[in-house]
C-alpha positions as CSV (number, residue, x, y, z in Angstrom):
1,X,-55.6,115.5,67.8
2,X,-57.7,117.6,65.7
3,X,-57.6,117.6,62.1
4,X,-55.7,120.4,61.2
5,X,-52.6,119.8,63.5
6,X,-52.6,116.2,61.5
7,X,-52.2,117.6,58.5
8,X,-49.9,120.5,59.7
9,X,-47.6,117.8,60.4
10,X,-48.0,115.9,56.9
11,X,-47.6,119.4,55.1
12,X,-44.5,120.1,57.1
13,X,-43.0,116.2,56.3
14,X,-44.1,116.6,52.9
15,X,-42.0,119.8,52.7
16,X,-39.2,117.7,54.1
17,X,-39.6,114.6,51.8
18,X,-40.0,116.9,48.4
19,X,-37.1,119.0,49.1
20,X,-35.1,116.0,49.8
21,X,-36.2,114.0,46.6
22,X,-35.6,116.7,44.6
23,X,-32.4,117.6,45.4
24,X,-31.3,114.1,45.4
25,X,-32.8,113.6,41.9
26,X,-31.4,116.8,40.8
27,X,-27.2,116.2,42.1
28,X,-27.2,112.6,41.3
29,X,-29.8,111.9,38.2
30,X,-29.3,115.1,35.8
31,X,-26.2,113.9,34.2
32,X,-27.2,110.2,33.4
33,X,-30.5,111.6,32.2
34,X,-29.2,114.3,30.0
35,X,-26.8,111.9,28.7
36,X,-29.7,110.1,27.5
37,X,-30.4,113.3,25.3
38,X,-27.2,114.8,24.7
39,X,-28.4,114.8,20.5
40,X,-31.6,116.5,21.1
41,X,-32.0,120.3,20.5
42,X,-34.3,121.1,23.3
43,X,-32.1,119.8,25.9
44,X,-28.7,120.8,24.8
45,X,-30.3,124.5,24.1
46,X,-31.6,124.3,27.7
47,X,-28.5,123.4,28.8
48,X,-26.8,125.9,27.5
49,X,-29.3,128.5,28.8
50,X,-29.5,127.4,32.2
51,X,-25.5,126.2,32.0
52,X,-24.0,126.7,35.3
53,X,-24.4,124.2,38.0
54,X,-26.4,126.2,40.3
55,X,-29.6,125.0,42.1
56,X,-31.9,127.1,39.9
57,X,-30.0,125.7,36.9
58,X,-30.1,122.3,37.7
59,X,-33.8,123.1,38.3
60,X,-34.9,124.5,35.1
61,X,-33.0,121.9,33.5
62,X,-34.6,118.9,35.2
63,X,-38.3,120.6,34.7
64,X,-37.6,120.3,31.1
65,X,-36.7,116.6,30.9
66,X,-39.5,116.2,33.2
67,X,-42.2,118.0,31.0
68,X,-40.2,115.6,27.9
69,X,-40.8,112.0,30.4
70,X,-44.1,113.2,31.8
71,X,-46.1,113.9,28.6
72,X,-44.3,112.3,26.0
73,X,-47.1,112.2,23.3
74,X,-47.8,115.4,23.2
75,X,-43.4,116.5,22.6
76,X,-43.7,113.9,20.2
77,X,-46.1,115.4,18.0
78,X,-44.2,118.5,18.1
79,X,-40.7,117.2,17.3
80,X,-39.4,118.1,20.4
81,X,-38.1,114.2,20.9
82,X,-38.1,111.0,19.3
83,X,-39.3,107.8,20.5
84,X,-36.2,106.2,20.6
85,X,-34.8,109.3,22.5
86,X,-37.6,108.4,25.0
87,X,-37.1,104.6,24.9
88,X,-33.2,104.6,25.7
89,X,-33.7,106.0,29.0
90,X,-34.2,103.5,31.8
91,X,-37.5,102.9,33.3
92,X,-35.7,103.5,37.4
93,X,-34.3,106.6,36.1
94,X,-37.7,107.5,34.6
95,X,-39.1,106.9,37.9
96,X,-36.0,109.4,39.6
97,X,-37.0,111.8,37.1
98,X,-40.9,111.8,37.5
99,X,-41.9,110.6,41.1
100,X,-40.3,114.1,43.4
101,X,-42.3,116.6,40.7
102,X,-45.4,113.9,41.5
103,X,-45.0,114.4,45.0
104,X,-44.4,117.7,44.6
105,X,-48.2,118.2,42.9
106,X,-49.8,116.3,45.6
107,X,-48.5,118.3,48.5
108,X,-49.6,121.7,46.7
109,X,-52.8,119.9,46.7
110,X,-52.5,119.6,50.4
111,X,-51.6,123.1,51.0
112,X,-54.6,124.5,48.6
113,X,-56.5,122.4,51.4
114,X,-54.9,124.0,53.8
115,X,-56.0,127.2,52.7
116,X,-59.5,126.4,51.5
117,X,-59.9,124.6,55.2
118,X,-58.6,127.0,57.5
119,X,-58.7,130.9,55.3
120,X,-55.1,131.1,55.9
């Protein structure tokens, strides 16, 4: 097998695996982490905004809880959320929240190799 057939095949899987993560995180996480947030402006104006339960909805509003987990420091500073907000959640659900967007980043990584690789 040459090289590029191997990671055709991980690309393709990894399209599989991040679809399936994130849709699983999105249906069955959203709630119980918005829950988690239900006083803070940012989410509940997001919410509102992106309201319906849609796929591009629940979408928009997971990325935003995500940015809130992923770089919590920095939304801090801002006022965005407080550390309590941020220490109430559960580290598992953390992990539900963070890990498919995670993936996500490496397998563009894979497919920029892709390109760079092979001039597609």
């Amino acid at each position: 097998m040459d090289f590029q057939l191997i990671l055709a095949i991980i690309l393709a899987a990894g399209t599989l695996i991040f679809a399936g993560l994130t849709i699983y995180a999105e249906y069955t996480k959203l709630e119980a982490l918005e829950s988690y947030f239900s006083q803070n402006k940012v989410i509940c104006d997001n919410k509102r905004f992106w309201g319906r339960n849609q796929h591009i909805d629940r979408f928009h509003r997971m990325l935003v809880i995500n940015g809130l987990l992923g770089m919590p420091k920095f939304h801090i500073k801002r006022g965005e959320v407080t550390e309590a907000e941020l220490a109430s959640v559960p580290l598992s659900l953390k992990r539900w929240a963070l890990w498919p967007y995670h993936f996500g980043m490496v397998w563009i990584a894979g497919c920029m190799l892709w390109s760079i690789l092979y001039g597609w």
